[in-house]
N, C-alpha and C positions, 0 to 999 in steps of 0.2 A: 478625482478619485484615483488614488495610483494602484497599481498592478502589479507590484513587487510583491514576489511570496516573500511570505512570512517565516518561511520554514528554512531552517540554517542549518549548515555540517560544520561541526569546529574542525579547527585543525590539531590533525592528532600529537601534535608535539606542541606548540604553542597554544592552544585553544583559543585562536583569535577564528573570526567565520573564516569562510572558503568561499572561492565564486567559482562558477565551474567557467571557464574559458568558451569551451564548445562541446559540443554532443553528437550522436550520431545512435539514431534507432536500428537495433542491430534486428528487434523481431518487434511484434507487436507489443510482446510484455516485456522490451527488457531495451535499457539505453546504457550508454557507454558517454565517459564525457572526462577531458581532462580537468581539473578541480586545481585551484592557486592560494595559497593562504595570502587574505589580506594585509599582515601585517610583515614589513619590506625589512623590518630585522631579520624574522624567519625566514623569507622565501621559499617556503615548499611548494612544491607541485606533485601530484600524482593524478593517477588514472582511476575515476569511480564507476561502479556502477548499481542502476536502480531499476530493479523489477518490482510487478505488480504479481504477489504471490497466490490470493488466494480472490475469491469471490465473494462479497460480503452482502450485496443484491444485486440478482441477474440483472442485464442491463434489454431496456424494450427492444433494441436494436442489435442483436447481438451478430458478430464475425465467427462465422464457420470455420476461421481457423485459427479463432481460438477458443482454449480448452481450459479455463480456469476453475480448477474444486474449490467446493466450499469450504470457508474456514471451519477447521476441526471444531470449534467452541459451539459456533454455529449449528453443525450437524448434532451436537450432542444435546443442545436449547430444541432442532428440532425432532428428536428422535423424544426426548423428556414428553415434547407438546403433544405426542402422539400415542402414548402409553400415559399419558394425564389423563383421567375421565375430565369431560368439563364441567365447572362449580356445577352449572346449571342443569344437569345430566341428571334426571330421578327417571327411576322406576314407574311406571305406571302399573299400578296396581287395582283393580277395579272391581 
């Protein structure tokens, strides 16, 4: 079973993938990493980086220092679900 992500950055001038070189976790949510375009016509190199922006489900184990909000979409699906009566919500009348 291989372990290669699956997940790809083109290169912004040739669109051939990129590999990133090396990395370096500057905080918890956020990495730093030189990136290489694989196709040796182009040669580009720069400097990427990848944060984790929002929260999509708390995690059971969570780190005190970090502080991730919920995504907007989220909030607004749960704010709907809370001013929604539910289907099954009747009066009891007697």
């Amino acid at each position: 079973m291989s372990t290669a992500s699956k997940h790809r950055m083109p290169c912004p001038h040739c669109g051939h993938n990129m590999r990133v070189r090396n990395s370096q976790g500057l905080t918890p949510v956020y990495r730093e990493g030189v990136v290489e375009c694989r196709n040796v016509e182009c040669g580009f190199r720069g400097k990427a980086g990848f944060q984790v922006l929002h929260t999509l489900t708390p995690s059971d184990i969570p780190n005190a220092r970090v502080n991730l909000p919920f995504a907007p979409r989220l909030i607004q699906q749960m704010q709907l679900d809370i001013t929604r009566p539910a289907a099954n919500d009747e009066r009891y009348e007697g």
